[in-house]
Structures are given as C-alpha cells and as structure tokens.
C-alpha positions as MATLAB code, in Angstrom:
seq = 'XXXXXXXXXXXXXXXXXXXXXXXXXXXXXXXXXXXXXXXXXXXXXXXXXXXXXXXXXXXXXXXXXXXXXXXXXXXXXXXXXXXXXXXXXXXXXXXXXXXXXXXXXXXXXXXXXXXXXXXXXXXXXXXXXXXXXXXXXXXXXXXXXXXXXXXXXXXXXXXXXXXXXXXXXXXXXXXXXXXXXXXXXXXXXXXXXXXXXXXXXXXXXXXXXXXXXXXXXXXXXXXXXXXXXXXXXXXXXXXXXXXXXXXXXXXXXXXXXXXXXX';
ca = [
     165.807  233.375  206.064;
     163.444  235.879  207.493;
     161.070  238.592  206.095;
     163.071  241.055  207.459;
     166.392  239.686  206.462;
     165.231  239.483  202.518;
     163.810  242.599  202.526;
     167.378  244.117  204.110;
     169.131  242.085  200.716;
     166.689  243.492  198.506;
     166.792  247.149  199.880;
     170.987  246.113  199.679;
     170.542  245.054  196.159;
     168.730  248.050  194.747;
     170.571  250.591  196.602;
     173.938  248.596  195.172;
     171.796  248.494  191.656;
     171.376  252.655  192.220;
     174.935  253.302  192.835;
     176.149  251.489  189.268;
     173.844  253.204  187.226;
     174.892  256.580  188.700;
     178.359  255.646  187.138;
     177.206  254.874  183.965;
     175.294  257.731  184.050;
     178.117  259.856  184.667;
     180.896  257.866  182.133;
     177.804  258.637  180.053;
     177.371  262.642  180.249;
     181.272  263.045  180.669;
     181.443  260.700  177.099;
     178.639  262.796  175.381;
     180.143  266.275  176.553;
     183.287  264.627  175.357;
     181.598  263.222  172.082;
     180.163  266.469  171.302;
     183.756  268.621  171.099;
     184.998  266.135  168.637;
     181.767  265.725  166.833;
     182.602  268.344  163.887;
     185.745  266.178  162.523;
     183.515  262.713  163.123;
     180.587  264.787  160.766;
     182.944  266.250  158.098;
     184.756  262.389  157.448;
     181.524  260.950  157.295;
     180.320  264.114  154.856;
     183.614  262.996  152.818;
     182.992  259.529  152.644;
     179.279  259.795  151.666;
     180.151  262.207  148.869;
     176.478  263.935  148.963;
     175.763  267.662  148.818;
     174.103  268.238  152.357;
     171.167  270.798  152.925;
     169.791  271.964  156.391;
     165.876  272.518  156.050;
     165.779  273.560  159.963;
     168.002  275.883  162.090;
     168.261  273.330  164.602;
     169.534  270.608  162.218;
     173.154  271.597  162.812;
     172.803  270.702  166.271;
     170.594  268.167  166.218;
     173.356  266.185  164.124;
     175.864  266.917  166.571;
     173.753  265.287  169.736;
     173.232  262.248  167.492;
     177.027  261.861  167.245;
     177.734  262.890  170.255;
     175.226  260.012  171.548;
     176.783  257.212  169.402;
     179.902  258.051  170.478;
     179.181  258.000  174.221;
     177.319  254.583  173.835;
     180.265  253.393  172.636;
     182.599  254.266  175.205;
     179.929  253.843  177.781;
     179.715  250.337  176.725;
     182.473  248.353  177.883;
     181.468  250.346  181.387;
     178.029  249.205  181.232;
     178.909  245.546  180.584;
     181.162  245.539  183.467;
     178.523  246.713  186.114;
     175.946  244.311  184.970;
     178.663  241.590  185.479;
     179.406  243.190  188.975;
     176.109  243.645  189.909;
     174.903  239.864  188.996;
     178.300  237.894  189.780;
     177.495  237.409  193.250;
     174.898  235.127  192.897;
     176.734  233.066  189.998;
     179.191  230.339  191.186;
     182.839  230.886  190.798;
     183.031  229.201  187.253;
     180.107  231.148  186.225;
     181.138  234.370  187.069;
     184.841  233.913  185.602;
     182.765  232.891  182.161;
     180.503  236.109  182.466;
     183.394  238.783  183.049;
     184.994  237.159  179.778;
     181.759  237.985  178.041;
     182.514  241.901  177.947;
     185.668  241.658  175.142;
     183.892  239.914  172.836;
     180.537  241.673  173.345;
     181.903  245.035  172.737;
     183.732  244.003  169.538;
     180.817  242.559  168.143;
     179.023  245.438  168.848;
     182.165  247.697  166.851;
     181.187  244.569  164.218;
     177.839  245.437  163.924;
     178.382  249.435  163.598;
     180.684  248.623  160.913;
     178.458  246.023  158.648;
     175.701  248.556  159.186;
     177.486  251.614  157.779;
     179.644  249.868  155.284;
     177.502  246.892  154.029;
     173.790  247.560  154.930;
     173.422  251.149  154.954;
     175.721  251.826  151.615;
     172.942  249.161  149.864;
     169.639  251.103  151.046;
     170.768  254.365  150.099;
     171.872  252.948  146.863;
     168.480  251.580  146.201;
     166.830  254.751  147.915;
     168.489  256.965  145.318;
     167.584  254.623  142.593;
     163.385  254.737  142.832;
     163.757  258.554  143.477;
     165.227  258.192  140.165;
     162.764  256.406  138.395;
     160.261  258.671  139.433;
     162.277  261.810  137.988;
     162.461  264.063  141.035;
     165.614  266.380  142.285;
     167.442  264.633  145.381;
     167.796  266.919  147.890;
     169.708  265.374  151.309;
     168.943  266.832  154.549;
     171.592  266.333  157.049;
     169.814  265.842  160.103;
     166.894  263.453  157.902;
     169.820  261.756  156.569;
     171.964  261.109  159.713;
     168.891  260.215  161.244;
     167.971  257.731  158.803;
     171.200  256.127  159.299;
     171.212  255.650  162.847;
     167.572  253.807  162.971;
     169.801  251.692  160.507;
     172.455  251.192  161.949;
     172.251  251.275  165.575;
     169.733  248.558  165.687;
     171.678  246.055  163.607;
     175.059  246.887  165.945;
     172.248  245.527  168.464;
     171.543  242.743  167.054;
     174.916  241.842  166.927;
     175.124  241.041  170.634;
     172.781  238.121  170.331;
     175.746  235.518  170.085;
     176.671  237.095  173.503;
     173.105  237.113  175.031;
     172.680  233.295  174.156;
     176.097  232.965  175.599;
     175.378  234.151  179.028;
     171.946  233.123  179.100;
     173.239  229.373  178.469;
     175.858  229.654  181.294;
     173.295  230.981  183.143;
     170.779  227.777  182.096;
     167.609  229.447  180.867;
     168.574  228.680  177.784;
     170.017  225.448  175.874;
     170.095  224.309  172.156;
     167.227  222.249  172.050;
     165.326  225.175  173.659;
     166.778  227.342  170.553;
     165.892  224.465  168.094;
     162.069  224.652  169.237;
     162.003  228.425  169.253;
     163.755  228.612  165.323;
     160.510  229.377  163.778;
     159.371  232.045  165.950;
     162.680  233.472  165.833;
     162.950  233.350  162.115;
     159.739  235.026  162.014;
     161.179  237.776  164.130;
     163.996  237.888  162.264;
     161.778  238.437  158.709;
     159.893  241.686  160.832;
     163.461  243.008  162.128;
     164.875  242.769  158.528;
     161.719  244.151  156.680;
     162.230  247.284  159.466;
     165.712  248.390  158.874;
     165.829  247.932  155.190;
     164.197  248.873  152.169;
     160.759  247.513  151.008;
     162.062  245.061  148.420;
     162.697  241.624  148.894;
     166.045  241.577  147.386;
     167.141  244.488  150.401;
     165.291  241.995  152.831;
     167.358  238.970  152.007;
     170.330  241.015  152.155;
     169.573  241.861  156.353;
     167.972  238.191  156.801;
     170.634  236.206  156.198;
     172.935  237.995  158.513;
     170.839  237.779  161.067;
     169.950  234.182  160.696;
     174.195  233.290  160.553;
     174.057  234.934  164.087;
     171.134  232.972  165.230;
     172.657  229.627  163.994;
     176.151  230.683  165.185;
     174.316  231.614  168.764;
     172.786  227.907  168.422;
     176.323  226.427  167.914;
     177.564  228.597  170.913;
     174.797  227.179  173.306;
     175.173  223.810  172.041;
     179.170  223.557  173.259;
     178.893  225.385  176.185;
     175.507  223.270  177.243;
     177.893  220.210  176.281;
     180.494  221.499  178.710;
     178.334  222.260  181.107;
     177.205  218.745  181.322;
     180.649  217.328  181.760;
     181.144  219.531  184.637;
     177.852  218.108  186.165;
     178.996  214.807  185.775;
     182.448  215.731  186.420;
     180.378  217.212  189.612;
     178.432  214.418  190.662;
     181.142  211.898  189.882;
     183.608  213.566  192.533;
     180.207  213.913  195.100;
     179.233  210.982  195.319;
     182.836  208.902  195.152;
     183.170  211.169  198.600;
     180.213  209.929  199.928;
     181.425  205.957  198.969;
     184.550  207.155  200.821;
     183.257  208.498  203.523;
     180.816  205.677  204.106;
     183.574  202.670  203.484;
     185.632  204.848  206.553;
     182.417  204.650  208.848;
     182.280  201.182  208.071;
     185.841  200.515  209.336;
     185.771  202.623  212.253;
     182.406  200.567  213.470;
];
C-alpha cells in the first residue's frame, strides 16, 4: 500500500472517528439538558434516603448539585451509546468472530457499570459516611452537611468504583483482541494488587478496616477478569487449531489432487 493510500485511510479513519464523537456529544448534552429537568425528584429521594439535615454554605451550591446529577445521569444514558461507537468504530479491523464477540460486550458492560453505581452508594459509600460521622464524634464537634460538599464527596466515591467495575469487560475485549492472556495477568498480579491497595486507600476512609472493605472487591474482579481471560484464551486456541487443522488438511487435499492430475 502506498503513502498516499494510508494517509487517505487515516484521514478516513479520523474524520469517521470525528463524526461518532459528535453523536455522543450530542446524546450527551440532549441527556444532561434532559438529566437536569428531572434532577429535583433524583435530589429529594436521595435527601430521603440519606436522612441528613442539608445546609448550603454557597449560593451556587443549589446548582452546582443539580449539574452533578444531571452529569451522572447523562453518563449513564450516554453509555450504552458510547460503547456502541467504539465497537463501530474498531469492528472493521476485527475478524468476523471478533467483532460478533465485541458488540456482545456492550450488555454486560453497561450492567456492570449500573453494578458498580449501586455497590458504591449502597455498600461502600453507606460504610465511609458511617465511619466519617463516627471520628467527628469522638472529637465532639457539631455535624453540619453541606449539600454540594456532600454530593460531591459521594461522587469521587462512587463514580470511580462504578469504573472499576468495567475491568471484567476491559480484560474481556482486550483478550479477544490478544494483548492480553492469563499468564500475562498472572505475571502482572503484584503490580496490580499494588494498584489495587492505592485505588482502595483513595476512595475510602484512612483506616485499614475501610481499606479491606474496597480491596477485596476489587481483587474478586481482578481474579474473576483472570478466569474470564483464561476461557476465552482457551477458546481461542481451539479455534486456532480448529484453524490450522482445516488449513492445512486443504493444502494435503489440494496437493494429493495435483498429484493425480500429473
């Protein structure tokens, strides 16, 4: 292939790149305009459930509180749409098999991300602020929630481990893909449980019992992502030698037929 001819692809590729994120860009804005009329029920369950008297220390806290919802809940219906133009965008340079596997990836991705929201908010999150309220406590002082500080706090908390709740999906694709396999994952455990320990100390409170609690989460997705790899990297070497099996008992045939014809 010439010069000429890869730089038309690439110019093809990026201007096909541009036109997908200019969707997703506008599922996005018409989700967050969307998100942000039906923010003040959203606010007032989550008010409910907490059961905490709410103070505004800012004049813009009211609205800052309603773009934070109204972003969570247009990443979450821009989601499924941005999983689907990455698989559009990339399928044509995955074989057939591949790119089958990769557009059943989006189902499962977005529910784990739903997964993750929901652990965060009803699991993690409940635990921190428990343990928050707890040393504010000991030290005898008047809690006083903001509602922006504490919506804010939430979503570094949550949003992140909703995130991290992809990574069965990731390791999927990336082993259909072959940059990864299992005994690549094996080799990398220790680095990764070392990340792991930093992403866990981040989100949660400073005590080792709150740490735990976020580790071992995470490391159940690792070794369930490890598992994943490990079939599908099976699989994929049956089809290889499914592959070369059918290959090369052509070529036998085609060579015994050139024999006979001579």
């Amino acid at each position: 292939m010439s010069t000429q001819n890869q730089e038309m692809r690439l110019v093809e590729h990026l201007g096909e790149l541009r036109r997908r994120l200019i969707w997703v860009a506008i599922i996005f804005i018409v989700a967050f305009i969307g998100g942000f009329a039906y923010a003040e029920p959203v606010v007032r369950y989550f008010k409910k459930d907490a059961g905490i008297q709410w103070h505004v220390f800012g004049i813009a806290d009211g609205l800052r509180v309603y773009m934070q919802f109204s972003f969570v809940i247009a990443l979450i219906i821009t989601l499924p749409f941005i999983l689907y133009h990455l698989w559009r965008f990339i399928s044509p340079g995955l074989r057939p098999h591949e790119r089958k596997a990769a557009g059943i990836f989006i189902a499962p991705a977005f529910l784990l991300f739903l997964t993750g929201l929901a652990v965060g908010y009803y699991l993690v999150f409940p635990m921190i602020i428990t343990f928050m309220i707890k040393f504010s406590k000991t030290l005898g002082v008047v809690e006083t929630f903001g509602l922006a500080q504490y919506f804010g706090f939430m979503f570094n908390i949550v949003i992140p481990l909703a995130l991290l709740f992809e990574l069965p999906i990731v390791v999927m694709f990336l082993t259909r893909l072959r940059i990864l396999n299992p005994m690549r994952m094996k080799k990398m455990r220790g680095y990764s449980y070392l990340a792991l320990v930093i992403v866990a100390s981040l989100i949660s409170p400073p005590d080792f019992v709150s740490h735990l609690s976020v580790f071992l989460p995470l490391v159940i997705l690792y070794e369930i992502s490890v598992l994943i790899s490990r079939f599908i990297y099976r699989k994929q070497l049956r089809e290889d030698a499914a592959w070369e099996q059918e290959f090369y008992g052509e070529k036998e045939e085609n060579a015994v037929l050139h024999v006979d014809r001579e």
